[in-house]
C-alpha positions as CSV (number, residue, x, y, z in Angstrom):
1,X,56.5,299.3,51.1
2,X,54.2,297.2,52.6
3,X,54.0,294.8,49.5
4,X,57.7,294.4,49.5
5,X,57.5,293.0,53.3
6,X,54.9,290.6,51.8
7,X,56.9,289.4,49.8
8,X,59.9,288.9,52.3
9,X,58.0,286.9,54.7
10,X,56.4,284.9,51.6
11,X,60.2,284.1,50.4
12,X,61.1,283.0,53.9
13,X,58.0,281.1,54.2
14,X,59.3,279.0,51.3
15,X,62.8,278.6,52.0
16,X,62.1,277.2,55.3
17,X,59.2,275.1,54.0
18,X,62.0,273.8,51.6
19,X,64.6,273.0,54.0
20,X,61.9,271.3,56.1
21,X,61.1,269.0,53.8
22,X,64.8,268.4,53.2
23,X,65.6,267.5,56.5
24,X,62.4,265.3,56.3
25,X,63.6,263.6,53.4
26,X,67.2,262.6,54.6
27,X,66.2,261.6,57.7
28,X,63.9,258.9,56.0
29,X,66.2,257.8,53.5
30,X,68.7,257.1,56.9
31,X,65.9,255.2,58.4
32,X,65.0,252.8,55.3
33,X,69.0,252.3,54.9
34,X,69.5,251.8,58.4
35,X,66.6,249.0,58.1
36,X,67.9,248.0,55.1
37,X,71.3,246.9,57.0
38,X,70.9,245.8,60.0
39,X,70.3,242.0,59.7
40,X,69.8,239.8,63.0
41,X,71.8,237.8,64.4
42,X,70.4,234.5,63.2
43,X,70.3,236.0,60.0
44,X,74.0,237.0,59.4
45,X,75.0,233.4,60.2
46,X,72.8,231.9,57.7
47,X,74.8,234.2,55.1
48,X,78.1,233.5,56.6
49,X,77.5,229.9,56.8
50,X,78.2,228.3,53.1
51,X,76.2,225.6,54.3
52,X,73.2,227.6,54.2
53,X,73.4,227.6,50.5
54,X,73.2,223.7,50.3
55,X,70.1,221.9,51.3
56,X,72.8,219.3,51.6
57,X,74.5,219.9,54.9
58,X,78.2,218.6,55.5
59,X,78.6,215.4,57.1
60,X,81.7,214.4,59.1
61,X,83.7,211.5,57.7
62,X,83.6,208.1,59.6
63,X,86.9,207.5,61.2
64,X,88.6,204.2,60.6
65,X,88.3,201.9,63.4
66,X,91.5,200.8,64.7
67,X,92.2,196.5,65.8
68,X,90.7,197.1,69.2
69,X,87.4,198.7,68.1
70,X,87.2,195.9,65.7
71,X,87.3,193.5,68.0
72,X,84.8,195.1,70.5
73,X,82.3,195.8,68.0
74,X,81.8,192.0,67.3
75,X,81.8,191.0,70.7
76,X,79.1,193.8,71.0
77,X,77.5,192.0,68.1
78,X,77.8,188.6,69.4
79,X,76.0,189.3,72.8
80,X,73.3,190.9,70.9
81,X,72.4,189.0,68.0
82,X,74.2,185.7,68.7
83,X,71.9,182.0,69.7
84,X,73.8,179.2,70.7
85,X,72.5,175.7,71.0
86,X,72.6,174.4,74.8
87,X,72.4,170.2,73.8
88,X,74.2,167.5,74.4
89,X,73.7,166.6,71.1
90,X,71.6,168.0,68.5
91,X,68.6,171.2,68.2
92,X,66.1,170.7,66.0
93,X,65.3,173.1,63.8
94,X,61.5,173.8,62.4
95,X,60.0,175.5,60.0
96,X,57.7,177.1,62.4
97,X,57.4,177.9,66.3
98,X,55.7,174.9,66.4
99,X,57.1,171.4,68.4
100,X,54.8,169.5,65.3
101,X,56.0,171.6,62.9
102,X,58.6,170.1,59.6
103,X,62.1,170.1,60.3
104,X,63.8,171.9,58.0
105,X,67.7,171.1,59.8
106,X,70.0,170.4,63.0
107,X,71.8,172.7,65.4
108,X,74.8,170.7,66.9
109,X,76.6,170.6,70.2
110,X,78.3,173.8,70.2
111,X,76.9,175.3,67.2
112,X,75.5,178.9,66.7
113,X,73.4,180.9,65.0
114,X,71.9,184.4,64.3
115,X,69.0,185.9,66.3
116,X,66.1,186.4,63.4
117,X,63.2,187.0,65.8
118,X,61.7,185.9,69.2
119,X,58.3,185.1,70.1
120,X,56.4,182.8,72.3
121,X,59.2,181.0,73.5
122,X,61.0,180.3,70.2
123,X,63.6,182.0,68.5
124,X,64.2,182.2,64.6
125,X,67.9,181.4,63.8
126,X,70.3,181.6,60.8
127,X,72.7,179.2,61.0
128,X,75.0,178.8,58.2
129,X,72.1,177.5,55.2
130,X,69.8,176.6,58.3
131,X,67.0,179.0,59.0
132,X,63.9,177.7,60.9
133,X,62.4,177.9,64.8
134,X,64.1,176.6,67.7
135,X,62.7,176.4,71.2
136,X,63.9,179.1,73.7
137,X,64.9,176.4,76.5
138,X,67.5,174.8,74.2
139,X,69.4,177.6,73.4
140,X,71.6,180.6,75.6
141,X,71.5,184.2,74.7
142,X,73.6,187.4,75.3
143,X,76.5,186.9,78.0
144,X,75.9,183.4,77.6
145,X,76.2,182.7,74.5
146,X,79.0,184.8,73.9
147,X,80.8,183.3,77.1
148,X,80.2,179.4,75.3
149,X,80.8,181.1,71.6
150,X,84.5,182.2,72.8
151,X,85.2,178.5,74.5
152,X,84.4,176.5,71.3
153,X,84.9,179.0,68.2
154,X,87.8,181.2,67.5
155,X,88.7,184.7,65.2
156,X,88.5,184.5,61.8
157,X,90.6,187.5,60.0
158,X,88.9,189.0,57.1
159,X,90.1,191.6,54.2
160,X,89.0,195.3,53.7
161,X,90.9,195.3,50.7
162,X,92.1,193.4,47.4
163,X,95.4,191.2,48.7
164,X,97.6,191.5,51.6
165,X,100.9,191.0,52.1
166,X,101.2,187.9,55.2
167,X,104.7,188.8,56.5
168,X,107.4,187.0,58.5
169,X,107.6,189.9,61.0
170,X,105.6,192.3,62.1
171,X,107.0,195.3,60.1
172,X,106.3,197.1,56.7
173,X,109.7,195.6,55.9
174,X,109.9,192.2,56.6
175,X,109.8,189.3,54.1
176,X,106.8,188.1,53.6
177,X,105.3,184.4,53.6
178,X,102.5,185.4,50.9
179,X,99.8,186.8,49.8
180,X,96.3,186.7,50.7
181,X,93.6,187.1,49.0
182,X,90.0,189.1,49.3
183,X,88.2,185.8,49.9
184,X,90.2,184.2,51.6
185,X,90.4,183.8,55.3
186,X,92.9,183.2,58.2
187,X,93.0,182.7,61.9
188,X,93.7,185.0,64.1
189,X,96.5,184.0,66.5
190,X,97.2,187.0,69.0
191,X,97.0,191.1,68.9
192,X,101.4,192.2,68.6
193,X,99.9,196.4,68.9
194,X,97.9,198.2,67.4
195,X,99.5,198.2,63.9
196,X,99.9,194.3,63.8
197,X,98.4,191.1,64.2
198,X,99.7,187.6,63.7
199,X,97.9,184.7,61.9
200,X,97.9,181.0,61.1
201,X,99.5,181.2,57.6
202,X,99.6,177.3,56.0
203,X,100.6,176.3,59.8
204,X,103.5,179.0,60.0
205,X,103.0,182.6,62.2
206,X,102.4,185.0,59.7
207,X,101.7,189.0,60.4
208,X,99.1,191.1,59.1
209,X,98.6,194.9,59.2
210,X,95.8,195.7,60.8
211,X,94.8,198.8,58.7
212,X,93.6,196.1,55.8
213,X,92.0,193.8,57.8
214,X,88.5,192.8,59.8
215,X,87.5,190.7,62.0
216,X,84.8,188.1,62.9
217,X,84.0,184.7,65.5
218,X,83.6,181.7,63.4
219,X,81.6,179.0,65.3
220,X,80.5,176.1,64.0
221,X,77.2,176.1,61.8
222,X,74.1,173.9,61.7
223,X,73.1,171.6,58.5
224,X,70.0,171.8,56.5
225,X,68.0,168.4,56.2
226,X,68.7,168.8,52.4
227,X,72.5,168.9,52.9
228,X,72.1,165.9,55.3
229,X,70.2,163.8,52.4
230,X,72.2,164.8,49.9
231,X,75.3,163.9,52.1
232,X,74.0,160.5,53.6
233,X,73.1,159.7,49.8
234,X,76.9,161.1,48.4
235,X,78.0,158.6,51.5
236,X,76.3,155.9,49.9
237,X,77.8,156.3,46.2
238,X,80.9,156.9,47.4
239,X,81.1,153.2,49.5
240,X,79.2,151.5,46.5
241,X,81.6,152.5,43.8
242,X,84.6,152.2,46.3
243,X,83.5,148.4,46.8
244,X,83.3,148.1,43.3
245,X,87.1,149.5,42.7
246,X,90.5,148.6,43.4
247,X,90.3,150.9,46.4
248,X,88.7,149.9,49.3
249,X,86.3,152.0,51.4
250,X,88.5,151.9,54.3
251,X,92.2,153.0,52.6
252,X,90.0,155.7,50.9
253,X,88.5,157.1,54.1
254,X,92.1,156.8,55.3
255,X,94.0,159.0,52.5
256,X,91.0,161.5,53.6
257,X,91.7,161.3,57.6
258,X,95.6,161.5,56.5
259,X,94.9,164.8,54.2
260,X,93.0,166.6,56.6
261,X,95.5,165.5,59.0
262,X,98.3,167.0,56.9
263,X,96.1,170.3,56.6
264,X,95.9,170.4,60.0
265,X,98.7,169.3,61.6
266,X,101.5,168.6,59.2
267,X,104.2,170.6,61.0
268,X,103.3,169.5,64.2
269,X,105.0,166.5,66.5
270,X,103.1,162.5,65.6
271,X,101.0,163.4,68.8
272,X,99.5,166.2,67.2
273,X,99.0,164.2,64.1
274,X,97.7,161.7,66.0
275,X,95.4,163.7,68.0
276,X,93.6,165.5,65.3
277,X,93.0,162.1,63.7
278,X,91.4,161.4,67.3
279,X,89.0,164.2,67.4
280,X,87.8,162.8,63.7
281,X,87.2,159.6,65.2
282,X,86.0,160.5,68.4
283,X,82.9,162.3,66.9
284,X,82.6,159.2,64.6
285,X,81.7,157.3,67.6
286,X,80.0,159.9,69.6
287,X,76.0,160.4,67.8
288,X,75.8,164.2,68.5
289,X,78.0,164.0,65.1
290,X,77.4,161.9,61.6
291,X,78.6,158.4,61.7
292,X,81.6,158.2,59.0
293,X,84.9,160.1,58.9
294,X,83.7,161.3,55.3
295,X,80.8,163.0,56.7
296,X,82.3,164.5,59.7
297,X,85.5,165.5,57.6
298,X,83.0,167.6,55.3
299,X,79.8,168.1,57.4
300,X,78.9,172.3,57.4
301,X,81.1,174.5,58.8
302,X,83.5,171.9,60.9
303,X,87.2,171.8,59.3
304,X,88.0,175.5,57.2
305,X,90.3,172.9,55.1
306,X,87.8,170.7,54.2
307,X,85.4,173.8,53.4
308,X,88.2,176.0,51.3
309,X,88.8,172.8,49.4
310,X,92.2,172.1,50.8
311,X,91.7,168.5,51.7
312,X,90.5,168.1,48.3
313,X,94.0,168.8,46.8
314,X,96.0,167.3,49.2
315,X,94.1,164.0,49.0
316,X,94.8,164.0,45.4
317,X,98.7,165.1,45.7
318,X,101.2,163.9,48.0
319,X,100.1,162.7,51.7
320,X,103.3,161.8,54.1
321,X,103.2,158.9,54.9
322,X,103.5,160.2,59.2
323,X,99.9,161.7,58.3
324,X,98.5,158.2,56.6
325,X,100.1,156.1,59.9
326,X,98.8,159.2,62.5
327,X,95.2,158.5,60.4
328,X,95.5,154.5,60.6
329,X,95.8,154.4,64.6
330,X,93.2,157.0,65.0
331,X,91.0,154.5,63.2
332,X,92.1,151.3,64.9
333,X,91.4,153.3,67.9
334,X,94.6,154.6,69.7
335,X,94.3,158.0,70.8
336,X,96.4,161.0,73.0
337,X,93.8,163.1,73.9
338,X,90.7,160.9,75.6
339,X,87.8,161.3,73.9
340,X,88.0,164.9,72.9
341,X,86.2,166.0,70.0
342,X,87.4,169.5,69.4
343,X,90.4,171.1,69.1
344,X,92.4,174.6,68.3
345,X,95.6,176.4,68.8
346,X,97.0,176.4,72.1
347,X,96.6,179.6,73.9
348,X,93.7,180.4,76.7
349,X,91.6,176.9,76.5
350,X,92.8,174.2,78.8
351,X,92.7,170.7,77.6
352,X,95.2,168.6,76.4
353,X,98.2,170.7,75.2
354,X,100.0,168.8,72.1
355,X,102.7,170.6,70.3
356,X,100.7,174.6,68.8
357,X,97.5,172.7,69.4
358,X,94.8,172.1,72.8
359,X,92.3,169.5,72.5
360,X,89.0,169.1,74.4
């Protein structure tokens, strides 16, 4: 009897042992899950997040500037990086901050240049082919030199893209004058919203969407003292062989004045014929400017026909004979603007207002 109760209490022992260790087990296989699960926060985002999977994080596209932004963002780049020469006639240029140092070109009156670096006074300048040293006191910066930059230069309007359709209107279905083409360049006339500008297209009012187009200041550029030699020794070949022609020096330079004339001013009344001629010849006679109308005609950065080569081709095609006569008084002397020496289309700078054109 008493063996059998033994062996009761021994079976019980065991079952409860058992379930004991049961219990024990399940609750630690719902501890290591619940660790197992539960993630922190910072944790569960990096595996939501697909970007977490890339080293490479997204980056958000650049928005396309509209007209207005363009614009701003060169002004902003004018005031900031632009130098321009404060002389009544001509900057020299050097190869080094140094007064003794080689000149390696000229800055003229109202030319301007890129800020390089500044120290000690001097400032290194890109200006067209002309890099070199010019001395502080000679030349205005940031409010200034945009403020002098606007009154002499004017926009230039660039492509983003291949060609571009130069309408008659300013709507996707206008006519259209033309097309223009990835190197070329225009200038910019006057902002018609935000879709459309309009532009000096061969001397008719031509319109450009502004979704395929930029925009920079063009101001006059300085000449390296190569260019100058080469020119002044060009010069001299060109009068020696005209002397020894049937073409004098004088009706060459003539059909020259008359071709940029035509370039310039070929729609526009005699006056305005006339008064380009003028300018030509005022800076002829004026020494902040080389001395012949050749050289002035082609110096760096001064007439856009001369530099795309249009002059070229109209001097050797057909000049009307309003242009030749317009370029014949301007170099016996007659004038209708004074003794101005610059000139562009007529909009914000006062001067002398002849025909699409103001002289100053």
């Amino acid at each position: 009897m008493i063996q059998r109760k033994q062996l009761y209490f021994l079976c019980a022992a065991v079952v409860l042992f058992l379930t004991c260790f049961f219990l024990v087990s399940m609750r630690s296989q719902a501890a290591e899950k619940k660790e197992e699960y539960e993630f922190p926060v910072s944790g569960v985002a990096e595996v939501l997040d697909p970007s977490a999977l890339s080293n490479d994080a997204p980056v958000e596209e650049e928005k396309e500037l509209n007209i207005n932004q363009k614009f701003e963002n060169e002004k902003a780049r004018m005031e900031k990086e632009l130098a321009m020469a404060n002389v009544q006639n001509a900057l020299n240029i050097r190869a080094e901050a140094d007064e003794k140092s080689e000149k390696v070109g000229y800055l003229y009156k109202d030319c301007g240049g890129t800020i390089l670096e500044r120290k000690d006074g001097w400032t290194r300048i890109k200006s067209g082919n002309v890099i070199g040293w010019a001395k502080d006191e000679y030349l205005l910066f940031g409010e200034e030199a945009k403020a002098m930059a606007e009154d002499v230069g004017n926009w230039i309007v660039t492509l983003d893209v291949s060609a571009v359709r130069v309408r008659k209107e300013p709507s996707m279905d206008a006519e259209i004058y033309g097309l223009l083409a990835y190197d070329d360049s225009v200038e910019f006339i006057d902002e018609v919203n935000n879709s459309w500008i309009s532009v000096d297209y061969n001397d008719e009012v031509g319109y450009v969407n502004t979704d395929f187009i930029n925009v920079k200041f063009h101001i006059d550029e300085g000449e390296t003292m190569e260019v100058i030699k080469v020119r002044e020794q060009e010069e001299a070949e060109r009068k020696r062989k005209a002397n020894r022609g049937a073409v004098s020096a004088d009706a060459d330079e003539t059909r020259l004045l008359g071709a940029l004339i035509y370039c310039e001013a070929g729609n526009q009344p005699y006056e305005g014929k006339l008064g380009v001629g003028a300018v030509v010849m005022n800076r002829v006679r004026s020494g902040a400017y080389p001395n012949t109308i050749h050289a002035v005609i082609y110096a760096s950065g001064q007439f856009t026909p001369a530099m795309t080569g249009k002059v070229a081709r109209a001097y050797e095609g057909n000049v009307p004979e309003s242009c030749l006569q317009a370029a014949q008084a301007a170099i016996n002397g007659e004038t209708t603007i004074g003794d101005a020496t610059h000139f562009r289309r007529a909009g914000k700078h006062e001067g002398y207002v002849i025909g699409d054109h103001v002289f100053w």
